[in-house]
C-alpha positions in Angstrom: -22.4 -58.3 -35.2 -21.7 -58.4 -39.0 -18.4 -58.1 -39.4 -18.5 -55.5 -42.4 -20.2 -52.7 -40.1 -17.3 -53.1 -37.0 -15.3 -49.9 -37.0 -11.7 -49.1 -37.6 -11.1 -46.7 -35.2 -7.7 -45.5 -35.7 -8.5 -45.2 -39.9 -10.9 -42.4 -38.7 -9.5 -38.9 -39.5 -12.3 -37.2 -37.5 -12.2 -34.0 -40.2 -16.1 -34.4 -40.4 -16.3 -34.0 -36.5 -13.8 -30.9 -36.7 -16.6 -29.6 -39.1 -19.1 -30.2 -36.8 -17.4 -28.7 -33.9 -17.7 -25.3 -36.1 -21.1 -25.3 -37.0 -22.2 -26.0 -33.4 -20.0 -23.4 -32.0 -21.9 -20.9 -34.7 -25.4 -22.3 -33.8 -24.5 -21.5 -30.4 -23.0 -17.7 -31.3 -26.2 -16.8 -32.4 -28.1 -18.6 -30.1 -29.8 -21.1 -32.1 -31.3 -24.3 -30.4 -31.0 -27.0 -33.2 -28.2 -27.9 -35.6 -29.5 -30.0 -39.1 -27.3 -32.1 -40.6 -28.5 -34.0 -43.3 -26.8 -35.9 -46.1 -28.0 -34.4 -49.8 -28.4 -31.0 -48.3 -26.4 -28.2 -46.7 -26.1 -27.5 -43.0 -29.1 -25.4 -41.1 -30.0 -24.2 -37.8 -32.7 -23.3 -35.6 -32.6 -19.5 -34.7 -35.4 -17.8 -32.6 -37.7 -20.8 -34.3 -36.8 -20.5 -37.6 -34.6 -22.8 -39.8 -31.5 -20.8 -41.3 -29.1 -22.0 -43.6 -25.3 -21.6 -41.9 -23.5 -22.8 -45.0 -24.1 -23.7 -48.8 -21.7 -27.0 -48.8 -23.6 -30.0 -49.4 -23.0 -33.1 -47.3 -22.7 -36.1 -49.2 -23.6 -39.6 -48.6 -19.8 -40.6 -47.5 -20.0 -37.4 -44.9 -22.6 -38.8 -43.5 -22.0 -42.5 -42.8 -18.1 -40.8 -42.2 -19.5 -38.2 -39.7 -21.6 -41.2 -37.9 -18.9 -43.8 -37.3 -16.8 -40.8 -36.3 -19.5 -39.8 -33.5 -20.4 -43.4 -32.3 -17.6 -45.0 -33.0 -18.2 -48.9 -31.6 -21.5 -48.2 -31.0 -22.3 -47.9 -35.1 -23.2 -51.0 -35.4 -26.3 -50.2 -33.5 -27.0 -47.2 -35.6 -27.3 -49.8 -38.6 -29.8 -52.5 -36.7 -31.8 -49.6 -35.3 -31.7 -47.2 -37.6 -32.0 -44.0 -35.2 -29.9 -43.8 -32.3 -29.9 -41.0 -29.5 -27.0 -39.9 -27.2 -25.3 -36.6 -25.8 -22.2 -35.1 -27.3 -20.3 -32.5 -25.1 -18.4 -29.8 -27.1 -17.0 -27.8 -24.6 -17.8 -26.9 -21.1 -20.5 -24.6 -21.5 -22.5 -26.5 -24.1 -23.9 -30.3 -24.6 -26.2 -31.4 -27.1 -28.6 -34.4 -27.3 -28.4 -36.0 -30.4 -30.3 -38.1 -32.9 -28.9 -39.7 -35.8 -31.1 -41.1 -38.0 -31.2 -43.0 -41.2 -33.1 -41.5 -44.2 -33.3 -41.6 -47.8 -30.4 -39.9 -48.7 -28.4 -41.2 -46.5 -27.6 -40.2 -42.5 -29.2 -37.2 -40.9 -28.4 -36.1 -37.5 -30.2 -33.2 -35.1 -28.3 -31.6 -31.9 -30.7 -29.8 -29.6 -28.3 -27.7 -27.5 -28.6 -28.2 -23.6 -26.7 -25.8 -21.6 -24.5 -26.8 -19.2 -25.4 -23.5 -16.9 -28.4 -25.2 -15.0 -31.4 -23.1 -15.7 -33.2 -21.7 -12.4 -37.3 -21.3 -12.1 -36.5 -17.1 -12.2 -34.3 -17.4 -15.0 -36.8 -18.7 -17.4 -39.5 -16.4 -15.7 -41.9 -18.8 -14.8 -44.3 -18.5 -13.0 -43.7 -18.1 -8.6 -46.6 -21.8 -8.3 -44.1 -23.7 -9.5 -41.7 -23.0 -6.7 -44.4 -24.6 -4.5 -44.6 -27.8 -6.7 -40.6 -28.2 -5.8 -42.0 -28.7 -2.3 -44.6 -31.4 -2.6 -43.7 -34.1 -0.8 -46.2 -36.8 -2.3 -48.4 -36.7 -5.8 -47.8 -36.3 -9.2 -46.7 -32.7 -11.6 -46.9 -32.8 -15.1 -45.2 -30.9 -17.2 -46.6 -30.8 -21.1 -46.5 -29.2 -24.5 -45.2 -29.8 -28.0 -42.1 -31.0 -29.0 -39.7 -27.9 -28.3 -41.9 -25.6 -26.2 -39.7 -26.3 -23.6 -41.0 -29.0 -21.1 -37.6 -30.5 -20.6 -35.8 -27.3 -19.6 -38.7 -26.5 -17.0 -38.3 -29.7 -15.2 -34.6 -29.2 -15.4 -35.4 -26.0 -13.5 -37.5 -27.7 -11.0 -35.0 -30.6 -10.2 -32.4 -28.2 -10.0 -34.6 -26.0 -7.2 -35.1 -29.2 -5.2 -31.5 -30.6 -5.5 -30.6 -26.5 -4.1 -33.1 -26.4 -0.8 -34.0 -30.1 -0.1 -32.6 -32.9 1.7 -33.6 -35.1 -0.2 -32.9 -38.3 -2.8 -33.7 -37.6 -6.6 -33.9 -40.3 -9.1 -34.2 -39.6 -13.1 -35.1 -41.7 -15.4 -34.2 -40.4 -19.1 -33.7 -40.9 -22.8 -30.9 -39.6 -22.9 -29.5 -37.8 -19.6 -29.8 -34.0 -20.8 -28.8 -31.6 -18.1 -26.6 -33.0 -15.0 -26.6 -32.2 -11.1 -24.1 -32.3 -9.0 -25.4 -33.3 -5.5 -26.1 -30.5 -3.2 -28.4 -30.3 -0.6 -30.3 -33.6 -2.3 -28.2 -36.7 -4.0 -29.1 -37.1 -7.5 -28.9 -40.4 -9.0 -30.0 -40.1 -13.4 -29.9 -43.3 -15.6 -30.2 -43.0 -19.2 -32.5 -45.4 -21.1 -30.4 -47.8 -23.1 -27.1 -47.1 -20.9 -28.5 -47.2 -17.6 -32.1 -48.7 -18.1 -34.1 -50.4 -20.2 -36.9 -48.6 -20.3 -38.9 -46.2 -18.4 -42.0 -48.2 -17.0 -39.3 -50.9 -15.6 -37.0 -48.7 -14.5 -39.6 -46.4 -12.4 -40.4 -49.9 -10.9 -37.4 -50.2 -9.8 -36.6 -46.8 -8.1 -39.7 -47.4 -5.9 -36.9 -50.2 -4.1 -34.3 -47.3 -4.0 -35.5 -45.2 -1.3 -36.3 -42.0 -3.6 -38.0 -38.8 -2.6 -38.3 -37.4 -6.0 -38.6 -39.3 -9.5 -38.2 -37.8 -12.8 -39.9 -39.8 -15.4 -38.5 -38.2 -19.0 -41.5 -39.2 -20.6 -44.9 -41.1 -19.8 -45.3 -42.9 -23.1 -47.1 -45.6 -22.6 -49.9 -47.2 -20.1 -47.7 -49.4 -17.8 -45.5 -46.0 -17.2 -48.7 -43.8 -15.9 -50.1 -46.4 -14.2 -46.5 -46.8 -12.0 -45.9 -43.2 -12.0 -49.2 -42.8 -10.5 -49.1 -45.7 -8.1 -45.2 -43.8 -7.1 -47.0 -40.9 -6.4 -49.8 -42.6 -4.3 -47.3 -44.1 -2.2 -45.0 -41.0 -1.0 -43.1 -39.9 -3.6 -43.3 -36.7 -5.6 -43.2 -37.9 -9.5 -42.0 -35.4 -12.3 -43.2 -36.1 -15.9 -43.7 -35.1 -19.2 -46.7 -35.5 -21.7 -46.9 -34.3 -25.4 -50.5 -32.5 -24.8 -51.3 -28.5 -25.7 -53.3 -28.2 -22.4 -54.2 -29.0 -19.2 -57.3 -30.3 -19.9 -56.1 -32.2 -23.0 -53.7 -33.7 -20.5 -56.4 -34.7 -18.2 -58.6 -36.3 -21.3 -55.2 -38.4 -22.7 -54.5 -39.9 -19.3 -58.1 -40.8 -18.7 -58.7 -41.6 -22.3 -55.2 -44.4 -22.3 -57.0 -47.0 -19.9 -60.0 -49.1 -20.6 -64.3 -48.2 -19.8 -63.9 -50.9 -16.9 -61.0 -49.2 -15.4 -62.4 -45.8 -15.2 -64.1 -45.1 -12.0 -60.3 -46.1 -10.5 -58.4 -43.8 -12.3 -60.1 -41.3 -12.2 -60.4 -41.5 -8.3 -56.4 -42.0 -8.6 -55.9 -39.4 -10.8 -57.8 -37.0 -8.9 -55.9 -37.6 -5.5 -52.5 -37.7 -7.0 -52.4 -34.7 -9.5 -50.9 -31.8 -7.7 -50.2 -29.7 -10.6 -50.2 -29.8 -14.5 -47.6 -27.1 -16.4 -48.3 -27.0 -19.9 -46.3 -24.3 -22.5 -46.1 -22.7 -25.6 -43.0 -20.6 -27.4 -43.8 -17.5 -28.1 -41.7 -14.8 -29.7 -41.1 -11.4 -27.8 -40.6 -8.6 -29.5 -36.6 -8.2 -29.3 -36.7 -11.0 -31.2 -36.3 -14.0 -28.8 -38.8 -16.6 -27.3 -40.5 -17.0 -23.8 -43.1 -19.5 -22.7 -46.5 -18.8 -22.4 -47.4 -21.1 -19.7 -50.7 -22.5 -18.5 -51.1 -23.3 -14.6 -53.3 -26.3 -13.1 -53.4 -26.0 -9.1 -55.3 -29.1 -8.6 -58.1 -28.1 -5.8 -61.1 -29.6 -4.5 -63.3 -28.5 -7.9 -61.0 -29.5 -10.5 -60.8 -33.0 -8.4 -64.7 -32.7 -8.6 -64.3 -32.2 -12.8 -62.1 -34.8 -12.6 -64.0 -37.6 -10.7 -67.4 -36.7 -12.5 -65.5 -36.9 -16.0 -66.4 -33.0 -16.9 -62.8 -32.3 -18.2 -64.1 -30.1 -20.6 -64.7 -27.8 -17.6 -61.1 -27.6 -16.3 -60.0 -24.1 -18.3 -62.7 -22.3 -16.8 -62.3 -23.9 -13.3 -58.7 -22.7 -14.0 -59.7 -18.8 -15.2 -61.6 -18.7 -12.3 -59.2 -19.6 -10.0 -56.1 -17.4 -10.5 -56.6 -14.8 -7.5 -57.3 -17.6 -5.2 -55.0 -20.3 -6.3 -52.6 -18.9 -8.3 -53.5 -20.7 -11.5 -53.7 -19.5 -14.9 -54.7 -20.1 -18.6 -52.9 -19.4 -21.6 -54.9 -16.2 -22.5 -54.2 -15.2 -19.1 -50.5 -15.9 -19.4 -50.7 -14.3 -23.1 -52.5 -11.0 -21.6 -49.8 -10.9 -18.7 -46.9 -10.9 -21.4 -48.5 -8.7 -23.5 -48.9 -6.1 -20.5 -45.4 -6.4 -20.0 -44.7 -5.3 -23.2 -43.2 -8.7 -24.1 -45.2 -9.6 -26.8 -47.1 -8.2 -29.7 -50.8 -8.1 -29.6 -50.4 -10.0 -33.0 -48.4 -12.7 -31.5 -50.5 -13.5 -28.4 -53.0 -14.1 -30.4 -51.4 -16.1 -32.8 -50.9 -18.5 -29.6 -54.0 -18.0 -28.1 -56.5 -20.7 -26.9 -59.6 -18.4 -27.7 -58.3 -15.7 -30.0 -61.9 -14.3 -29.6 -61.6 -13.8 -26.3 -58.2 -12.6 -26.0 -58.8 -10.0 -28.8 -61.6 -8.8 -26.5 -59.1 -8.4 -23.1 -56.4 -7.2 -24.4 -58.9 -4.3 -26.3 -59.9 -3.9 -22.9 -56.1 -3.8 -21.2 -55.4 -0.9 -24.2 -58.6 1.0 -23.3 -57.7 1.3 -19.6 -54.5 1.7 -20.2 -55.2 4.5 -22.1 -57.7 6.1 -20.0 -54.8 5.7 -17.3 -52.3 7.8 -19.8 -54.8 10.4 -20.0 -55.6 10.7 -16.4 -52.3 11.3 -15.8 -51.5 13.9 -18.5 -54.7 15.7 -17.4 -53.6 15.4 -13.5 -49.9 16.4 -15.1 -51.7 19.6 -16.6 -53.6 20.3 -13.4 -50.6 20.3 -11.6 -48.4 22.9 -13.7 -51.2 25.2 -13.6 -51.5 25.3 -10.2 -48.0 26.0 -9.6 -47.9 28.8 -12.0 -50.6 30.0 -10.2 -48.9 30.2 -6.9 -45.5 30.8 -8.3 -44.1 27.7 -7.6 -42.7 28.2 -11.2 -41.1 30.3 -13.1 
């Protein structure tokens, strides 16, 4: 360790922490999901998707490098020789944020994504009733997927949280870093945090195969090793949890297929066929009082999409899953968009911003508004019908 980066504590004032404290505490008053520090610039927030400005001070340089040996403390020193860093930082008892502090050109920048302490619940977030049923899988793999910030963390938070609630079971998580946290309940929950805990995902899924799991959470599947152990977890009796930064379930199945070599084909895609139970992939959307909901996309894996699978005809997998949402319970985005819409969630103009096949959307929801409105007018014509009659007999007056 060079000696010029090892911190002082007690010559810390912590004033830039107090500052902190306040603009996280207004990011969370109007419900924002992201706090932006950045040196050279002012302070900004993420509200209903957008980036806001919550004050016009400018952090300097000094605030910067100040604010990150306040946060870290001993572990600065690692901030210098890594030049990103990630950890949690609890501000009260209702609200934790993950954090990453990160060296740019102007100096530090940091980004707190705001994780509720309140576990979420599947009903809470509205998803959809399938995903209950995943909780219950005893062996195979679910994947949930989307873009950065759609979401994916706070579903399988949701999920873990279902199975810790009606299981008997033993859940491991493997994260980077530990967001939400269970206390045990009907299941024991055991989460390490890469870099604490762990060193790394691939060797620490390993290693939870020798820890008598049930359930493993897997934060993220970002490299080959980590798929190919997740996989070979969920072939042997386990239920594995995981992420993947795809849009769609069929873009899922194409990355995972696409990560491992011509000659080792034929065996993955046998693999992956018999363990995929499920694939969850979201979008944000914004409803119409303003906030956001995920538009979520539904892969029940069944005999045809293991068919698609085997015989490489991935392409196929969004009409297997259209077709399929009576019988199975599955659904596409446009689907999910046309439910929303029909709930009177979402604009017409947003769904289709969202929308897979805005052609084709555009088409059904014309079609939901034309019935709708040949409903409206049935019943203002049976309405009419009605009233005359009773005139007639003197039912009114």
């Amino acid at each position: 360790m060079n000696p010029k980066h090892e911190i002082d504590i007690e010559s810390l004032t912590f004033e830039m922490t107090k500052k902190l404290k306040f603009y996280l505490a207004k990011l969370v008053e109007h419900g924002g999901s992201d706090l932006h520090i950045k040196s050279g610039s002012n302070i900004r927030g993420r509200i209903n998707g957008q980036i806001l400005p919550l004050s016009k001070e400018i952090i300097s340089h000094t605030d910067g490098i100040t604010l990150a040996k306040e946060l870290l403390r001993t572990r600065f020193p690692s901030l210098i020789q890594q030049k990103n860093l990630d950890f949690t930082y609890k501000l009260n008892e209702n609200y934790r944020f993950r954090v990453n502090i990160f060296f740019q050109v102007e100096g530090i920048s940091a980004v707190f994504r705001t994780i509720p302490t309140k576990l979420p619940t599947i009903e809470s977030l509205r998803l959809p009733a399938i995903i209950n049923s995943f909780c219950g899988i005893n062996r195979g793999l679910v994947l949930v997927t989307g873009p950065t910030g759609s979401g994916k963390t706070t579903t399988l938070a949701a999920m873990i949280n279902y199975i810790n609630r009606t299981y008997k079971k033993h859940i491991i998580t493997i994260e980077d870093p530990v967001e939400f946290v269970y206390n045990d309940d009907k299941a024991i929950v055991n989460q390490r945090a890469i870099g604490q805990d762990a060193l790394g995902f691939s060797d620490s899924l390993r290693a939870a195969l020798r820890e008598d799991p049930d359930v493993i959470l897997v934060g993220e599947m970002r490299d080959l090793e980590t798929i190919e152990t997740a996989m070979h977890a969920a072939e042997t009796g386990h239920l594995v949890l995981s992420t993947l930064h795809t849009l769609d379930a069929k873009e899922t199945v194409s990355r995972i297929l696409g990560m491992f070599p011509g000659s080792e084909q034929n065996r993955i895609k046998m693999s992956l066929a018999s363990t995929l139970k499920g694939i969850v992939s979201q979008r944000l959307v914004r409803t119409l009082d303003g906030k956001r909901t995920a538009a979520v996309e539904i892969l029940v894996n069944n005999t045809r999409i293991s068919s698609l699978i085997l015989e490489g005809r991935d392409t196929e997998i969004t009409d297997a899953i259209r077709e399929g949402k009576d019988i199975y319970k599955c659904q596409t985005f446009d689907q999910s968009l046309l439910d929303l819409y029909a709930q009177n969630r979402v604009s017409r103009e947003e769904a289709l911003s969202a929308a897979t096949s805005r052609n084709d959307l555009a088409l059904d929801l014309d079609y939901f508004d034309a019935n709708k409105a040949l409903q409206q007018k049935s019943l203002k014509s049976n309405s009419e019908e009605f009233s005359k009659d009773a005139n007639i007999i003197g039912l009114k007056k």
